[in-house]
N, C-alpha and C positions, 0 to 999 in steps of 0.2 A: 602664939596665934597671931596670922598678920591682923591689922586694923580693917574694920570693918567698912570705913568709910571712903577708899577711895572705889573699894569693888560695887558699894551701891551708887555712887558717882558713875563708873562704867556703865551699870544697867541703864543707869537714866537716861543717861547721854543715846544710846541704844534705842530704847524705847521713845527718845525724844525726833531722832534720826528715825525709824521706825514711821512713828507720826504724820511726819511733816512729811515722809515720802507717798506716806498713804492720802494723804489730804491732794497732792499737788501728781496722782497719779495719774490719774485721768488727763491733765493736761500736756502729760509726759507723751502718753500713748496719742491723744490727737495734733498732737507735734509731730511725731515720725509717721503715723500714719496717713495723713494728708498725703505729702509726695508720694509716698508707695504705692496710693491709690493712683494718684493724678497722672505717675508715670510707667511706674515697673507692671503694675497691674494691666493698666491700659496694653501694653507692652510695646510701646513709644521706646522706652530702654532696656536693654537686655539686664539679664541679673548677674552678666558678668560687671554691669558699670553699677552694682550698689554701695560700694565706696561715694559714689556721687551723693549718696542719700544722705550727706552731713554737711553738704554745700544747699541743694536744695531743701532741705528740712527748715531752716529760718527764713526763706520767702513762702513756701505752701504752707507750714505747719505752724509759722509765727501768723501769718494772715489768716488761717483757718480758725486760732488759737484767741486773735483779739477780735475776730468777728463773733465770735460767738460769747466773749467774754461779756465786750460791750451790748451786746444784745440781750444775756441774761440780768446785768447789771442793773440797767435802762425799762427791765419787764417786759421787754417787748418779744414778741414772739418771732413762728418762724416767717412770716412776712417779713419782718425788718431784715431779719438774719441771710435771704434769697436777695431781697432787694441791692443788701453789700456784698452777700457773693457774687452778683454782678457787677458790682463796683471794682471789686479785687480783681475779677476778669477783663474788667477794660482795663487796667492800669497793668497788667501783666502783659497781655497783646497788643496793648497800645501805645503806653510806654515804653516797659520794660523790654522785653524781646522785637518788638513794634513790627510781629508778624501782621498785621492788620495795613501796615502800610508798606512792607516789604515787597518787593513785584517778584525776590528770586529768595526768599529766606528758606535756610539749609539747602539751598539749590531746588527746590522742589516745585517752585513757580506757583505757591501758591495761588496768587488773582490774576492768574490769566484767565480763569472761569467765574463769567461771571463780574469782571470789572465794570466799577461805574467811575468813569472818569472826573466826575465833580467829586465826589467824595475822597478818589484815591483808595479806594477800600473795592473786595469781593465780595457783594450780598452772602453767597452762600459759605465761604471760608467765615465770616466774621461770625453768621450765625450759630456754626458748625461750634466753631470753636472758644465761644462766649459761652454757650450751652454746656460743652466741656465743663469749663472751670468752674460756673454756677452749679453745677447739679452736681458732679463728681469730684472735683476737686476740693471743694468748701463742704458744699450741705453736704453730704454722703458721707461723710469720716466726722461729722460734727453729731448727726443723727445714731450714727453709730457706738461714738464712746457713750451718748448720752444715754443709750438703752444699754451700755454695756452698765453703766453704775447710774439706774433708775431711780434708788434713793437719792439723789444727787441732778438729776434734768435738767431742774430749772434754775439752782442756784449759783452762783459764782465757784472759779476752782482755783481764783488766782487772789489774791491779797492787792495792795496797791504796788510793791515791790515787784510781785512776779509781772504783773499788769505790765509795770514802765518798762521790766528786764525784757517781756515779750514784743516789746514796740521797739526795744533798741535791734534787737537781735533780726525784727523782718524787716528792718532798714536798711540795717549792715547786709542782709541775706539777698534783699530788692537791689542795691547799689551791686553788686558783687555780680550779680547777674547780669545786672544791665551791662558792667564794665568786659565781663565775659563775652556777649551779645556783641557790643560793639569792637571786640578786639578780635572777633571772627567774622564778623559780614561788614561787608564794605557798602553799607547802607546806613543813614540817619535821616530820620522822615521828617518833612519840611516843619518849620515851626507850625505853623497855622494847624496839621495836624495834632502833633503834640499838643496842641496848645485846645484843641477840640479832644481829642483824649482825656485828659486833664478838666477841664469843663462838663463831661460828661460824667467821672468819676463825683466830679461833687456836688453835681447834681443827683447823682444816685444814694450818695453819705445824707441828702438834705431830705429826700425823700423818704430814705430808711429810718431819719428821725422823726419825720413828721407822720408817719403812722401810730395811730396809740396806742400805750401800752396793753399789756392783755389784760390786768383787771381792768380796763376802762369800754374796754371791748362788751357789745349786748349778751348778754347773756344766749347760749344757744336752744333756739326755740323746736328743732325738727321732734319729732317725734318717734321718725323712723332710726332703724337698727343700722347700724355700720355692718360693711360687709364681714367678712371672715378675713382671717389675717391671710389664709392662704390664695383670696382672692385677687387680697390687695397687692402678694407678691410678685403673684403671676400676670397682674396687669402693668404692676412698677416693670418686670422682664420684658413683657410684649410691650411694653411704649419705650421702653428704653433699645430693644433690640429693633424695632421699626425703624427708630430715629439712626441707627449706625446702618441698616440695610439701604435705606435713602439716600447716603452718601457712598457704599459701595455699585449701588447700580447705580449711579448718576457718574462714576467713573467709571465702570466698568462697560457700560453700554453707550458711553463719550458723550450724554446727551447735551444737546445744542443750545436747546432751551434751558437755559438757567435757572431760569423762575420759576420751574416745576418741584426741584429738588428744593427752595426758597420758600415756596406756596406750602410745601408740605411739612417743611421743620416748623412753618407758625399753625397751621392747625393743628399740627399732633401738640406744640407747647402750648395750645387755647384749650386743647381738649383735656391734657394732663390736669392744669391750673383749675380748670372747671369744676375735672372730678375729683379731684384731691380736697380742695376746697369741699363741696359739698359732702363728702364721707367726714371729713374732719370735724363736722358742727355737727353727725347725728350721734344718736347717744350711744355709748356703747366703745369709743373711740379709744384708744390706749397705746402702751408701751410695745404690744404687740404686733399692731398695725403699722407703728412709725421702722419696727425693724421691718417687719414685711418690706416695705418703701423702698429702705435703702440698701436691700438685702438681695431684692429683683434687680436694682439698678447696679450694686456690685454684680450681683453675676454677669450684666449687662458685657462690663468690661473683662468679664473671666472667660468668656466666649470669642470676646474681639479680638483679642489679643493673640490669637493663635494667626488670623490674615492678616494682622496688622504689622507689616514689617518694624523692628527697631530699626532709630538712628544710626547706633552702632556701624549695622550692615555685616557683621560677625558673622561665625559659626551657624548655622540657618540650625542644627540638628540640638545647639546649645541654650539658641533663643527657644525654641520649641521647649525642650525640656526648662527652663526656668519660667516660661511662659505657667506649663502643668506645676510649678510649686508656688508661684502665687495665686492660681486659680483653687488650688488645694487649700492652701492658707486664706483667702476670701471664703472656702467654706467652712473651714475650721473657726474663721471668726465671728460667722453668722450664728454657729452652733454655739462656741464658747456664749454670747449675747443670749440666744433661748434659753441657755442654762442658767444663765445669772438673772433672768426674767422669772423661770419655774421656779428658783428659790427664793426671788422677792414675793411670787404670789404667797408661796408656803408658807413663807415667813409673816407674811399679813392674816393670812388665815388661821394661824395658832393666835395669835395677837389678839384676835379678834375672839 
């Protein structure tokens, strides 16, 4: 009979493996996730270029990955957490790829609409696309793993190890980019810009800290009910599908006026903030409602993506069809999420 003891060595090792994968999964999944939203979903890139998803997974999904890290870390909630997804969005468009101050990035002419020559920036391209990376890029795959494993929301998914290996790997991911960026456009924006890019990211890191944490936060007084989750989705849809139809008819119809389509991304973001904020303090608020959120504004981009030409410029019949298997997969992943919600309720209700 062989010895018993290197086969339960095996197991351990196994179950130890096993563990460590279960513990640091969630951070796996809002690693790859990120970009897949930010890009192939969007349908910016065809899913013929998803090989690309291992170059961009360590700047979206390592920035995704340490904002949220740092912000559950720190106690602070998703105020802090929005505040440096805009942080991460200036540092991507305004460093990084420096479409904010490009006049021809990917050939597309971005800030001819809408340029203001003191700044070197296009009010509505910047807002457009700052918006982008804060709401869908960051928050929306952050909100999302976090109802995918509810037992787990608010606590840490990274150790101090995974923590530093996540910082090195959105560095290397950011540099790589950038070096990409610049070894295809024949463009680099003046210092003074960069150097106001730069200045605004850390102003925005200063501001994310100086909010308090959530226990220190008043306790919530309303008295009224939060709406229904399916309320909140269908508002999260309609304010998110408003805000992409403001930028196809302000192309579409060549308007002149810049400041209309400008006027209108900041009331609908005053109106968002407004109500989200207020449903979030009445009673009644939950795991439910946070996927409704991000679950409208995924379909948001499962809808866009079918007008929205890829980079590429491929296959039109190829984009189309990979366009319909990530929009299939954002529903699949909405679903898989209510299913692992209906079993955490179950599971508290036997508990109980």
């Amino acid at each position: 009979m062989p010895p018993a003891g290197p086969a339960n060595t095996t197991d351990g090792s196994r179950d130890s493996i096993g563990m460590t994968f279960s513990r640091i999964a969630p951070a796996v999944i809002l690693f790859f996730l990120a970009p897949l939203v930010a890009e192939f979903l969007l349908g910016n890139l065809a899913i013929t270029m998803l090989p690309a998803l291992i170059v961009l997974a360590p700047m979206y999904g390592g920035g995704a990955l340490l904002i949220r890290e740092v912000v559950r870390r720190t106690g602070r909630g998703w105020p802090g957490m929005i505040v440096l997804a805009l942080a991460y969005a200036v540092l991507e468009e305004g460093i990084i790829t420096q479409s904010l101050f490009n006049p021809n990035y990917l050939g597309e002419r971005l800030l001819d609409y809408g340029f203001l020559p003191a700044l070197g920036i296009a009010l509505p391209w910047t807002l457009f696309v700052l918006t982008l990376h804060t709401v869908w890029s960051i928050s929306v795959p952050i909100a999302l793993v976090e109802v995918l494993f509810p037992e787990r929301r608010t606590t840490p998914w990274l150790g101090r190890p995974g923590l530093a290996s996540t910082f090195v790997l959105f560095a290397i991911g950011s540099i790589a980019i950038t070096a990409a960026t610049l070894s295809t456009e024949a463009f680099v924006a003046p210092v003074p810009q960069l150097a106001g890019a730069a200045a605004a990211v850390i102003v925005l890191i200063v501001a994310a800290f100086s909010l308090p944490p959530e226990l220190h936060r008043p306790a919530d007084t309303s008295t009224r009910p939060a709406p229904g989750a399916w309320s909140v989705g269908a508002f999260s849809l309609a304010a998110g599908s408003i805000f992409m139809l403001i930028t196809i008819f302000a192309q579409t119809l060549h308007l002149s006026d810049w400041w209309i389509p400008v006027a209108l991304y900041l009331l609908l973001d005053a109106v968002v903030i407004v109500v989200i904020r207020s449903w979030s303090e009445r009673q009644g608020w939950g795991d439910w409602h946070r996927l409704a959120l991000a679950g409208g504004a995924l379909l948001t981009y499962a809808w866009y993506a079918f007008p929205q030409p890829s980079v590429s410029l491929g296959n039109s019949a190829i984009d189309l069809a990979g366009n319909a298997v990530f929009a299939a997969g954002a529903v699949l992943l909405i679903a898989v999420a209510a299913r692992r919600l209906q079993r955490a309720g179950s599971a508290d209700s036997s508990a109980a």
